[in-house]
Every structure is written in C-alpha cells, then in structure tokens.
N, C-alpha and C positions, 0 to 999 in steps of 0.2 A: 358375492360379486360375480358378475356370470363375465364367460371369457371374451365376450365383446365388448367391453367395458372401454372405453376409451381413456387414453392416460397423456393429458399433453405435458410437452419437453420442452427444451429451451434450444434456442439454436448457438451455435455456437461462438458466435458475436453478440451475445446478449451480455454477457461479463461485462464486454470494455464498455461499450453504452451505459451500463447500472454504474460501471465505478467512475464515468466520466460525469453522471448524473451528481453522483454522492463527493466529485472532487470540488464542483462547484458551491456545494454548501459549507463544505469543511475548510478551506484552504485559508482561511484566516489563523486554525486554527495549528496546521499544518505550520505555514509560516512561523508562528510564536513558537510552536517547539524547534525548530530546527536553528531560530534564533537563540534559543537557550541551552541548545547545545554545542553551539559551536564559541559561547563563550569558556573563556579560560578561568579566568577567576572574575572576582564579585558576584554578589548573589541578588536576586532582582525575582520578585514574582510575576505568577503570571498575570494576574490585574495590573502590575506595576506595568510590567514589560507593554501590554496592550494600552495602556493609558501612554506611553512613552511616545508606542509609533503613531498614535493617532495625534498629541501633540506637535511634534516634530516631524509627520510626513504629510496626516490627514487621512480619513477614514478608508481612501480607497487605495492607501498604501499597503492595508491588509490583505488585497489581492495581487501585490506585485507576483509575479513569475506565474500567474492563472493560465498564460497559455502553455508556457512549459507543464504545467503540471496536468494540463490536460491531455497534453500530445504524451506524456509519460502513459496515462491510463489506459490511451486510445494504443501505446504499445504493449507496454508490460500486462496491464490487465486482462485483455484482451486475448492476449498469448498463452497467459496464464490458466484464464478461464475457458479456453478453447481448448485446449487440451485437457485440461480436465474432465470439462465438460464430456466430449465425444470420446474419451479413453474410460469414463464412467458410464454411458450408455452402451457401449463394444463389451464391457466385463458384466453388464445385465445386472437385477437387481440382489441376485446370491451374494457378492461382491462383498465380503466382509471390510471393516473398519482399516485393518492393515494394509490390504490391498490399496484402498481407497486413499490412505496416509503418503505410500510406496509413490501411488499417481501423481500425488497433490504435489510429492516434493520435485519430481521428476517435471510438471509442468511450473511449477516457483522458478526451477532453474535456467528454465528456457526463457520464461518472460525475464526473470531478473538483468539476463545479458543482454536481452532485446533490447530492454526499457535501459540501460545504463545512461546512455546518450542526454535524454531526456530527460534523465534524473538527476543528473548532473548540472546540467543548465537551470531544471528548476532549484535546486538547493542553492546555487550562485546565485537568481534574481532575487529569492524569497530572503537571502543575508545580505545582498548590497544596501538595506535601509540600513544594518547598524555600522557600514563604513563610512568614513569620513566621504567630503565627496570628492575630493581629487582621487580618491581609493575604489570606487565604482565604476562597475566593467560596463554598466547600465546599458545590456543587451535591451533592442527594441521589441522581442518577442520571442519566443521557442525557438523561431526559424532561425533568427537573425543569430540568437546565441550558439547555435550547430555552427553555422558557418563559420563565426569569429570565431569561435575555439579548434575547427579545421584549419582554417589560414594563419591565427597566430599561435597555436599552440600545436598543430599537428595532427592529423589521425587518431593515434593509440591515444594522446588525452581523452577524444572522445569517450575511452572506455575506461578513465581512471577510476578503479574504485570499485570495478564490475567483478571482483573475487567477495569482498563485504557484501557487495550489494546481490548477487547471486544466492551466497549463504541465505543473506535476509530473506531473499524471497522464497526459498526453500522452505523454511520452520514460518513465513508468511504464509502461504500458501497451503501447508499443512495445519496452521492453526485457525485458518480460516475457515477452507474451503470444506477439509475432511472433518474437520470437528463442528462443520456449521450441521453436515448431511448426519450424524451419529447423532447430535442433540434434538437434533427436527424428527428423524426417524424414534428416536425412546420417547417425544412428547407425543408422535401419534400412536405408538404401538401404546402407551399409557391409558386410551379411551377418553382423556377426558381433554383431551386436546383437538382440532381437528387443522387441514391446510388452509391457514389464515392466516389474519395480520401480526397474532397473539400469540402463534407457535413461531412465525417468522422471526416477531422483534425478539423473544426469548432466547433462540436459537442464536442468535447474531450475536445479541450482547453477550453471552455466553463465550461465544470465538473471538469475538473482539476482546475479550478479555484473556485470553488465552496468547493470542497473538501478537499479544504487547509486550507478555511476560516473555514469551519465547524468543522475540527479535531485538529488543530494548538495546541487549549491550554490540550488537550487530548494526544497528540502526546508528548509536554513536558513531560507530568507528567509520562505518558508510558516510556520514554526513561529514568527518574530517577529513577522509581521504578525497572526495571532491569538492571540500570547498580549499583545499588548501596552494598554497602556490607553486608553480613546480619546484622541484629539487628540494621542498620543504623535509621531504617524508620518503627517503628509502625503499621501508617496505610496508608492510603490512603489521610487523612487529616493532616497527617503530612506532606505528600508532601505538599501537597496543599499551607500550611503554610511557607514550606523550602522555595517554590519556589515565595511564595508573597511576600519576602523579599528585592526582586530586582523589586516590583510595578507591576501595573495593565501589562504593558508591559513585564516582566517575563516571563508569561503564554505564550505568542509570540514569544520567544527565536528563532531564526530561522528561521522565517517566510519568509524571502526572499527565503533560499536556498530549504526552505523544499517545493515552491512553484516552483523553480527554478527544483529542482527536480522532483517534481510531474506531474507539467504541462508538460514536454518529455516524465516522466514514462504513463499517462494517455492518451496521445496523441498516444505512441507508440501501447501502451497494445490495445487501440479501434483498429488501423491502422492494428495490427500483426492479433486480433481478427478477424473484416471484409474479411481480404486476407482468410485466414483459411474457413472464412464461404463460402465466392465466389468461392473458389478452392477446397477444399474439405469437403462443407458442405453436407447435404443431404437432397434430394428432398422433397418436401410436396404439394400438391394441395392446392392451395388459393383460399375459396372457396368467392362468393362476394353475399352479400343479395342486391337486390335492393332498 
C-alpha cells in the first residue's frame, strides 16, 4: 500500500442519519418490546402481542411515537456517534480495543442524557396503545409530547429516567460501536474478508448481539422509570425492587424482541453508516509506518 493511498472517513453526523435511517425500519419492532416490558403480569407473545395491536388499533398503530423515536436518534445517536466518531480518528488508527471501549462509553454517556427527553416521550406514545383510552396522554407528535410534559409535568420530568437510561447507553454504545470496529478490523486483518456488505453485516450482528445482552436489564428499568406516573417510584432502587418481584428473569422482560429489534436496528444503522462513509465520505491519506 504505498502512502498516498487514500482512506475515506465518515463525518461526524453520519451516525444520527444511519440510526434515524434503521429507526424507521425497526420501530414496530421497538414498540412490541417496550410494550412487553412494561407489562406487569400475564404473559402474551410476541405474535400474539402484534396480532393484538393490529386488531384493536390497525396496522399503522405499529408506528405510533415514529416521530419521537426519530428525534431520539437525530439526538442520542448522533451525539453518541459523534463523538466517537471524531475521538476515534484524533487517537489514529494505533488505538487499541480499550481505548476505543474507554471512548464508546464516555460518548454513550453524553448521548444518553441528551436523548433522555426524547426518550421519554417516545416510550409514552409507543405504550399509550395498551392503555385504556380515557388513560392515554395521546401526545400529537415528539414536539407536542416535550411541551406537554414541560407545562404539566415540569422541567426535571423531562429528564426522568436519564441515570438508567445514561447507564444504557454507556454499555449501548460500547457494545455497539467499539465492538462493531474490533470484529470488522479481525474479519479484515483475517484475509478472507475484505470492506463490504459481508464484513459489515457480520460485524453488526455480532454487536448487536452483544448489546442486548449487555443493556437488557438497564433497558427494563429505563423503560419503567419513564413510563411510570409521578410519585409512583422514589428512586431508582425502588424500581429495582418493583421489577424483582417477577425473579431474577424480570430484569430480561423482553429479551427476545428487544434483541429481535436490535439486531436489524444495529445491522442496519452499521450497513446505512458504511454506504454514507463509501459514497459520501471524505478523503484522508493513510499514511503506513513500516
């Protein structure tokens, strides 16, 4: 490889764009699991569960809370990916595995708190189908839901939940981001792989499975502490407690769908990611030490 070699990058708004690309595919899938976690008792599958909202809402009740869940990506992700992103080309490509871990979780935590707002409103719209309907806050969009929970609930609501959901995106973002670059980097340095759609989609589902196992019982506890009503839940170990009460398995509520979800959303977001970097990334000389 001689040292003019050109090496295109990503900028640093390419994250939120790939995860707002891959939020649109998946958000059906998104909504069933957060609906099956935030029940308390009976048990309902996932086929059952999707035949239910599509009888009793209709098909396109699968995308309720799509704009929150967008404007979540277009923050958290975005934040998340951007700093990574640019804190992973600043450390060059020496930059061992830990380093790269060290980063992932440091930019998880940044986005996590950004995105809370967002996140918040979208786990509200995406669970008003299983309320009764005098029991639905039936916010008109992302925006409208920020505001009504500003005016009747307060400021700091906006960030109820943003200690869980921070965590999450800590061990999120290191299961994604840093373990997506360690799997994609051993399938090229292996020779029989080369930068393609086949080292991509390996690499993703790889992290996506990773990042499911690592956030699952953080992902519970996130999704009860904002959909829950005020003054329900103390603290943070009150959840903890609510949700021990259905056993060591509780803490997993979901685990199928939310992996089920994950692994297309993380699959995609790398896939939309790469196309973005190859097509309209921007050039950089790779230089090579002997």
């Amino acid at each position: 490889m001689s040292d003019d070699k050109k090496k295109r990058l990503s900028y640093w708004y390419f994250g939120g764009l790939a995860s707002a690309g891959a939020a649109c595919c998946t958000h059906p899938l998104d909504l069933l699991k957060v609906t099956l976690q935030t029940q308390q008792e009976g048990k309902i599958s996932l086929l059952q569960l999707t035949g239910k909202v599509v009888r009793t809402q209709g098909v396109l009740a699968l995308y309720n809370g799509l704009s929150a869940s967008l404007l979540r990506q277009l923050t958290y992700s975005t934040t998340r990916f951007g700093i990574y992103e640019v804190g992973k080309q600043a450390m060059g490509s020496d930059s061992g595995f830990f380093g790269k871990a060290l980063l992932a979780g440091a930019a998880g935590a940044a986005g996590g708190f950004v995105g809370t707002p967002a996140d918040m409103v979208n786990v509200r719209m995406q669970n008003d189908i299983k309320l009764p309907p005098e029991q639905r806050r039936n916010y008109k969009n992302a925006v409208d839901g920020l505001f009504r929970v500003y005016r009747e609930e307060g400021f700091a609501r906006l960030f109820s939940g943003a200690s869980t959901a921070t965590s999450r995106a800590v061990f999120m973002t290191i299961g994604q981001l840093s373990f997506y670059d360690l799997v994609k980097d051993l399938l090229l340095k292996s020779g029989h792989f080369g930068d393609n759609l086949t080292t991509h989609f390996l690499s993703s589902l790889t992290a996506g499975a990773i990042a499911t196992t690592l956030t699952q019982p953080l992902d519970v506890l996130k999704t009860r502490a904002m959909n829950a009503k005020p003054g329900e839940f103390n603290s943070v170990w009150d959840i903890v407690r609510f949700t021990a009460r259905l056993g060591p398995l509780g803490f997993f509520k979901g685990y199928v769908p939310a992996f089920v979800r994950l692994g297309p959303h993380t699959i995609l977001t790398f896939v939309f990611l790469e196309q973005l970097r190859m097509n309209f990334g921007y050039l950089k000389p790779e230089s090579k030490t002997n």
